[in-house]
MITOR-284805 format. One line per field, with one value per residue (C-alpha): residue number from 1; residue in one letter; chain; x negated, y, z negated. Coordinates in Angstrom, 2 decimals, padded with zeros to 5 digits. Example, Ala and Ser with C-alpha at 12.3 -4.5 7.8 and 13.67 -1.06 7.14 Angstrom:
REM MITOR-284805
nr c(1 | 2)
rest c(A | S)
kette c(A | A)
px c(-012.30 | -013.67)
py c(-004.50 | -001.06)
pz c(-007.80 | -007.14)
END
This chain:
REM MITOR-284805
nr c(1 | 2 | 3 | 4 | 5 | 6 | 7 | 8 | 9 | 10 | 11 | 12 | 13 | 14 | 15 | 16 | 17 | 18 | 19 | 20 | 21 | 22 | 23 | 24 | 25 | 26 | 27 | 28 | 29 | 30 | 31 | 32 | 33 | 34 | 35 | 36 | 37 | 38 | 39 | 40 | 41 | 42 | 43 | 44 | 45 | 46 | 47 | 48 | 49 | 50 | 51 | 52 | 53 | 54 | 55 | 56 | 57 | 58 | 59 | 60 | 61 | 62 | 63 | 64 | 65 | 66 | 67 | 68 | 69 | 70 | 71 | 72 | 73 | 74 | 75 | 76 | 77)
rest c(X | X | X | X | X | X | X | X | X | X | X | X | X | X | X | X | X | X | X | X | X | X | X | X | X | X | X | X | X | X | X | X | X | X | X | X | X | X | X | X | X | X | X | X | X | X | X | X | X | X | X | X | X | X | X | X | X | X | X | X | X | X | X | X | X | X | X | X | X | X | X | X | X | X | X | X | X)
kette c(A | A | A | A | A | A | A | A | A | A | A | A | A | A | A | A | A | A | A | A | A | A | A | A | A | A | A | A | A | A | A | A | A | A | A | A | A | A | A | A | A | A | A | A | A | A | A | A | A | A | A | A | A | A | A | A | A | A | A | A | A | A | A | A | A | A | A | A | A | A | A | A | A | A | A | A | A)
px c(-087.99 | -088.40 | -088.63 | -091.94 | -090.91 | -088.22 | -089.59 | -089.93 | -086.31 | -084.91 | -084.93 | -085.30 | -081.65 | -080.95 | -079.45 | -080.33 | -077.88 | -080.02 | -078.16 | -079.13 | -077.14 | -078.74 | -078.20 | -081.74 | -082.74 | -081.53 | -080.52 | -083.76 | -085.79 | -083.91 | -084.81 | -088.00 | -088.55 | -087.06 | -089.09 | -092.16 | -091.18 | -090.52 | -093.83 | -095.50 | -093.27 | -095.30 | -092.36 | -089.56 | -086.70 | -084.18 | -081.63 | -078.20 | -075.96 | -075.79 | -073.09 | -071.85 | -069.00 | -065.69 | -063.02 | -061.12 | -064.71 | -065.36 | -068.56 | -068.17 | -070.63 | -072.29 | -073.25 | -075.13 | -076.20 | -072.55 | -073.52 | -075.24 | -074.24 | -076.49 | -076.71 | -078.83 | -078.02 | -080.87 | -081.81 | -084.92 | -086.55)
py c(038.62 | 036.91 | 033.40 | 032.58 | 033.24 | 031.10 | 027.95 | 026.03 | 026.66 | 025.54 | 021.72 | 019.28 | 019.40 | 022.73 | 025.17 | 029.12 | 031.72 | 034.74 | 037.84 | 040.95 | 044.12 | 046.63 | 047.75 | 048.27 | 044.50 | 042.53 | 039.29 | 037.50 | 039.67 | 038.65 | 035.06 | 035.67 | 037.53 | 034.15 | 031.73 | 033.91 | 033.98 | 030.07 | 029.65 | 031.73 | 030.00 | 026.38 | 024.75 | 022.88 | 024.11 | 023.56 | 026.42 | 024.83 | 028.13 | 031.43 | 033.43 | 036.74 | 039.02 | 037.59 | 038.08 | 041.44 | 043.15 | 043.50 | 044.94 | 047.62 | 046.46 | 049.83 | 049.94 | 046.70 | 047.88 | 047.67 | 043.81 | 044.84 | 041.71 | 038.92 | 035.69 | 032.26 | 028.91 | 027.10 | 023.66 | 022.90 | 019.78)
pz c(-035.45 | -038.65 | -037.36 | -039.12 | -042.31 | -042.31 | -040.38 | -043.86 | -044.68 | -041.16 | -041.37 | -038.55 | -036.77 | -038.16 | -036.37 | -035.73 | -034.44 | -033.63 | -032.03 | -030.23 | -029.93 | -028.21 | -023.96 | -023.99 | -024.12 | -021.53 | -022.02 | -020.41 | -022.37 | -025.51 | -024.86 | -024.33 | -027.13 | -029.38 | -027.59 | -028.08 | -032.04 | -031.30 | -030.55 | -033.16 | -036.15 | -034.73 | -034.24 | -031.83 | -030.76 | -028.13 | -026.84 | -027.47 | -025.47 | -025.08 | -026.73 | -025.47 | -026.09 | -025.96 | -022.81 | -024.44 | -024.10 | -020.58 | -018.81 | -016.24 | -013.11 | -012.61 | -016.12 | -017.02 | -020.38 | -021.79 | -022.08 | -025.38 | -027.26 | -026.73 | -028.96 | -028.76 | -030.74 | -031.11 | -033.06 | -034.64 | -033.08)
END
């Protein structure tokens, strides 16, 4: 995560679309990883939605991992 380095170029109100494409990190894990880097940056931010992979990329249920792409939007407070 690279969060800290760019807290003083997020303003107040700005928005951050971070993404995460890997099986191995589920998506609960992937949020907690950004609120951890949240918290280390010193700064506000609320979780706007959670993006995904679109309709036309379905994920089998026996093989959770094929939800690899994970996304937050988040605003600076």
């Amino acid at each position: 995560m690279t969060m800290p380095t760019t807290r003083p170029a997020m303003a107040p109100e700005g928005r951050l679309f971070t993404f995460s494409c890997s099986g191995a990190m589920s998506v609960e894990l992937f949020q907690k990883v950004v609120a951890g880097a949240v918290f280390d940056a010193q700064v506000d931010a609320q979780m706007l939605g959670r993006l995904q992979a679109g309709e036309d990329h379905p994920v089998a249920m026996t093989h959770p991992e094929g939800e690899y792409l994970k996304g937050l939007m988040l605003r600076r407070i």
